[in-house]
C-alpha positions in Angstrom: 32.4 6.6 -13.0 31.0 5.0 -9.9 31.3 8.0 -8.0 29.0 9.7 -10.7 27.0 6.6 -10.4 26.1 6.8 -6.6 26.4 10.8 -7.1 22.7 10.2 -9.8 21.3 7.3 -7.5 21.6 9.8 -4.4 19.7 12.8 -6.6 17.3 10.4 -8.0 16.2 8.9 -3.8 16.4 12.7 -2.7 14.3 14.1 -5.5 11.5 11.0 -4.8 11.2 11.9 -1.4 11.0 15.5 -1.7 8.4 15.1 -4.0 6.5 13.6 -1.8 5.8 10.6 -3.1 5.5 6.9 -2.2 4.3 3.8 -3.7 6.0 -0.1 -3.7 5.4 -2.3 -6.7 6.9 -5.6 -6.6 6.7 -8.9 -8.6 4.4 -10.4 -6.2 3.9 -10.6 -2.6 3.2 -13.7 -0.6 1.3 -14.5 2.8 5.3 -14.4 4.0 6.2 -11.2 2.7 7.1 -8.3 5.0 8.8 -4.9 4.2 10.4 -3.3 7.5 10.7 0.1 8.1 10.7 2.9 10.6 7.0 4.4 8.7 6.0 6.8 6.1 5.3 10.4 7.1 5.8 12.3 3.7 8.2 9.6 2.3 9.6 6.8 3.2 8.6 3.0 3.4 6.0 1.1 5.7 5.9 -2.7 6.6 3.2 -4.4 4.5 2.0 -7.8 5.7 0.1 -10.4 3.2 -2.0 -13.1 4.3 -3.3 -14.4 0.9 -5.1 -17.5 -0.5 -5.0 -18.0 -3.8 -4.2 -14.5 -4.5 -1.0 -12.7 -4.7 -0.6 -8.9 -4.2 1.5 -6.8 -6.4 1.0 -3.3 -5.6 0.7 -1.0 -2.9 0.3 2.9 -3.2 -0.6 5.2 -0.3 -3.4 7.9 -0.7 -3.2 11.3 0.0 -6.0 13.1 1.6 -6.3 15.5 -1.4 -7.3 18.8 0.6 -4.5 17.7 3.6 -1.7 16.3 1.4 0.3 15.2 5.1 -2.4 13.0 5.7 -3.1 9.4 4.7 -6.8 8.4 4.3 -5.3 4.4 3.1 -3.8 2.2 0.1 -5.0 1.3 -3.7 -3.4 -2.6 -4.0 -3.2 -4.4 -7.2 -3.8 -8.0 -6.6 -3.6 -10.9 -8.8 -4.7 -14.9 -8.7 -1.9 -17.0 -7.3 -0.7 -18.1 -10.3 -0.2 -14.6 -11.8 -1.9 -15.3 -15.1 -5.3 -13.8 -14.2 -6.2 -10.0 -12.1 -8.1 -10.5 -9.2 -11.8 -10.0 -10.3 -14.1 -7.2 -8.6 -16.7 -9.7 -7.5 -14.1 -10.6 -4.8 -13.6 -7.7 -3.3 -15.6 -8.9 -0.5 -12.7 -11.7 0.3 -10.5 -8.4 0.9 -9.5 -6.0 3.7 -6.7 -4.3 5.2 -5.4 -3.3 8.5 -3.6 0.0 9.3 -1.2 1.2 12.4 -0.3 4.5 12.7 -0.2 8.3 14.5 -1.6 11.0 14.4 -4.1 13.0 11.9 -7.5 12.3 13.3 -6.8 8.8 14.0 -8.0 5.9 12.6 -8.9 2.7 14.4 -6.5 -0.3 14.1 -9.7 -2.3 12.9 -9.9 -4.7 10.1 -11.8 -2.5 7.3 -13.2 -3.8 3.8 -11.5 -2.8 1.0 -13.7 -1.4 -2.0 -13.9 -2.0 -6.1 -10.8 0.2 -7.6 -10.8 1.8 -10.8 -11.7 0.0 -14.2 -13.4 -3.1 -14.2 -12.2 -6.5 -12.9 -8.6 -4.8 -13.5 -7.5 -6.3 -9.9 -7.4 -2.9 -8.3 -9.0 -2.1 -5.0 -9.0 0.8 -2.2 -8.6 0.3 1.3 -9.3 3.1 3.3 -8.3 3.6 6.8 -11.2 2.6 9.4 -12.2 5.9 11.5 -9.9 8.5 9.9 -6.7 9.5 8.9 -2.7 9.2 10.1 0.0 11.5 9.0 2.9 8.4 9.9 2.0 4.8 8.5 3.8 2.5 10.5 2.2 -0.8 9.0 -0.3 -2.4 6.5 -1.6 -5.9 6.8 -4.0 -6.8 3.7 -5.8 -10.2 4.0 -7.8 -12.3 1.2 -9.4 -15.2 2.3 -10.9 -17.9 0.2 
């Protein structure tokens, strides 16, 4: 049985990265969090750093460029209030922006870039595109909302 266990685990990792896609969700990040990695190029997992007041984050999804699908153009991040009773409102968004390092694609700048109103309204989602252009490896994310 655990053979058949790991066997199905093993399927289920190989089938996520051949599709192609990647996206964390978590319970909630704090200004402490960090997720290590080697980067994302076409799967894989990227460091994301949080510096946060009164706010928690608790999604990150990478974009696609949607006519170059190797490309990254940034992230959509879900982000809460600190206590996580509340999403983060869109009249905020100006509190928020994000930080990418990576290679390659037409190369963005690693400049500090302001994130913009997601889908739906004051739903906590927000897009943060990657200052100057694109990268086809994401090495790291850092997302900071100040007060």
């Amino acid at each position: 049985m655990r053979n058949m266990l790991q066997l199905l685990g093993g399927v289920a990792v190989a089938g996520a990265v051949a599709a192609g896609t990647t996206a964390f969700t978590a319970s909630g990040l704090t200004n402490t969090a960090s997720l290590t990695s080697t980067g994302i190029s076409g799967g894989g997992s990227v460091s994301v750093n949080v510096n946060a007041i009164d706010a928690k984050l608790t999604a990150v999804s990478m974009v696609n460029d949607p006519t170059s699908p190797d490309l990254f153009t940034g992230v959509t991040i879900t982000v809460r209030n600190s206590a996580d009773n509340a999403n983060y409102v869109d009249a905020n968004v100006g509190k928020i922006s994000a930080k990418f390092t990576g290679s390659g694609g037409s190369g963005g700048t690693a400049a500090w870039g302001a994130c913009t109103i997601g889908t739906g309204t004051d739903d906590g989602n927000f897009s943060c595109a990657i200052p100057g252009g694109t990268y086809d490896t994401i090495t790291a994310v850092k997302i900071a909302i100040t007060a």
